[in-house]
C-alpha positions, 0 to 999 in steps of 0.5 A, a space after each residue: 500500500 502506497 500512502 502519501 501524507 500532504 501536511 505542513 508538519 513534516 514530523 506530523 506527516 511522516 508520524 500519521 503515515 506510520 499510524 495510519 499503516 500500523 492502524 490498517 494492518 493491526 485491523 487486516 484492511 491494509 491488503 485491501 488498500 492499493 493507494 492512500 492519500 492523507 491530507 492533514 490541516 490541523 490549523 483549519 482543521 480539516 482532514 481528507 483520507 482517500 483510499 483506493 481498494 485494490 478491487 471494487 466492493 463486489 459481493 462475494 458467495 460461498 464458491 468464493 471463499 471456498 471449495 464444494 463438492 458432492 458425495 450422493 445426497 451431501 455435499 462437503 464445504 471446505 472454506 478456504 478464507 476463514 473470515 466468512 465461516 461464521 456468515 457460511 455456518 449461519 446461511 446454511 443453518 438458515 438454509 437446511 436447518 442445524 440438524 442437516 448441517 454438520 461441522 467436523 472442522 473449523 473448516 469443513 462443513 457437510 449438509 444432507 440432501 443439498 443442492 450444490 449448485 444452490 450452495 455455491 450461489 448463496 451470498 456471504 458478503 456484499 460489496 455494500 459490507 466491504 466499504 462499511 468495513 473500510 470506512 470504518 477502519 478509515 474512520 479508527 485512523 482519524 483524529 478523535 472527537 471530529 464529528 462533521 464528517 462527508 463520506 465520498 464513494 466512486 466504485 473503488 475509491 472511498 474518501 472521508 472528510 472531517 473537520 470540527 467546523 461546519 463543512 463550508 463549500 471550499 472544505 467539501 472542494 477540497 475533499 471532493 478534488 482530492 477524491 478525484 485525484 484517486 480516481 484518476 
């Protein structure tokens, strides 16, 4: 992840480009994010985050995140990112029932009577859940106790402003220009 830190302060700049990286990572969002730019005007204050994701939020389904087969009337699931077993467990509870769902592992889950093509196509996450998570964690980086905040969103590219001001038409110019830098 490539962050570019825009600020008077060169200390200032070179600390938050760390926190923001240690901050990211500690919450497993770094993968996530190709290029970060942090505008930092205290003096003002505004602040500007602007993420670009490697990807654009999609939704994700089981054959995602993990493997299927079938043997006679049950089919097996092998998941392969663990960060969506519970929301699989819990789909196919929903789904089939807790007494037709079997977990011999973490990882390995077998159902009786499914439809394998069915299970593959049952959603886990949607894109609308990933940019949640994102701003989110954009949000744990920023200053504390700034409370007028914008958020911007073009496909893969999520920019927050923040200032402790009321968000004046030179502020959100500002913000939304940086935005579009990201976008490219």
């Amino acid at each position: 992840m490539d962050i570019i830190v825009e600020g008077a302060d060169e200390y200032g700049s070179a600390a938050y480009r760390q926190l923001f990286d240690v901050v990211m990572s500690d919450i497993g969002k770094a993968v996530m994010m190709e290029n970060v730019l942090l505008i930092l005007k205290p003096e003002v204050p505004l602040f500007v985050f602007s993420v670009k994701l490697r990807n654009e939020p999609e939704s994700l389904k089981i054959k995602d995140a993990a493997s299927i087969r079938s043997e006679g009337e049950d089919v097996h699931i092998t998941i392969s990112d663990e960060r969506y077993a519970p929301e699989i467990l819990r789909q196919l509870w929903d789904m089939h029932g807790r007494s037709n769902v079997t977990q011999s592992t973490r990882f390995d889950i077998s159902i009786f009577g499914a439809d394998p093509d069915r299970i593959s196509e049952i959603e886990i996450s949607s894109g609308e859940e990933v940019l949640k998570e994102v701003i989110g964690a954009v949000w744990r980086a920023m200053p504390e106790g700034i409370k007028a905040r914008h958020t911007f969103i073009t496909g893969n590219v999520v920019t927050i402003m923040a200032t402790e001001e009321i968000v004046t038409s030179e502020l959100r110019k500002e913000a939304e220009s940086a935005h579009k830098r990201m976008v490219g």
